[in-house]
N, C-alpha and C positions, 0 to 999 in steps of 0.2 A: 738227860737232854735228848740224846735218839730216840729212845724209848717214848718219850713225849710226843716227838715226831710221828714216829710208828703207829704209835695210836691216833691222832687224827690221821694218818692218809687211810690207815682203818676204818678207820669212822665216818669217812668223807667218802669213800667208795661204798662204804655199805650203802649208805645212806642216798647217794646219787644212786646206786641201783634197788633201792625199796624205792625211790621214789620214778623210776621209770619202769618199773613192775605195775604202779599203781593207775598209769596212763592206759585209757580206752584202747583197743586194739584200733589199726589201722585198717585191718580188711575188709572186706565188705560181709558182714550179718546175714543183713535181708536180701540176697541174690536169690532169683529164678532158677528154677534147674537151666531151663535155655539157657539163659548166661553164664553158668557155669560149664556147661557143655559147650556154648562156644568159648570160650574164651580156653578150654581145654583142648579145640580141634585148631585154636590160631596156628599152629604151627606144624600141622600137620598139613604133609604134602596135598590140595583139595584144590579142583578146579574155582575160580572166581565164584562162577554162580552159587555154586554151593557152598560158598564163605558165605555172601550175599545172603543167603535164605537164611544159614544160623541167626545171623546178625538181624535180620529180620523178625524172626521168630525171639529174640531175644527181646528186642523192641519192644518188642507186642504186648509182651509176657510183662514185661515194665509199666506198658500203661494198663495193662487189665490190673495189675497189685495194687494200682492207687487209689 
């Protein structure tokens, strides 16, 4: 009777995790270098403007991909 048990919670956890293995990744693929450079300097100590330009150039970068 355990041993029954023991095997489905086995089997039930394998299984939930083959089955969110097999789920698309969440992150983003097709990122720009800009984007991934700003989004790498977010938290870097950086006066405004020069947040503002990343983020700009990251923009940009997004509509020329399309």
């Amino acid at each position: 009777m355990m041993r029954r048990f023991s095997n489905r919670c086995i089997t039930t956890i394998l299984g939930l995790t083959l089955a969110a293995c097999a789920l698309p990744p969440t992150h983003r693929q097709h990122d720009t270098p800009a984007c991934m450079h700003y989004r790498a300097m977010m938290t870097a100590p950086m006066p405004p403007d020069a947040m503002h330009r990343l983020q700009a150039q990251c923009d940009a970068s997004r509509q020329r991909g399309k």
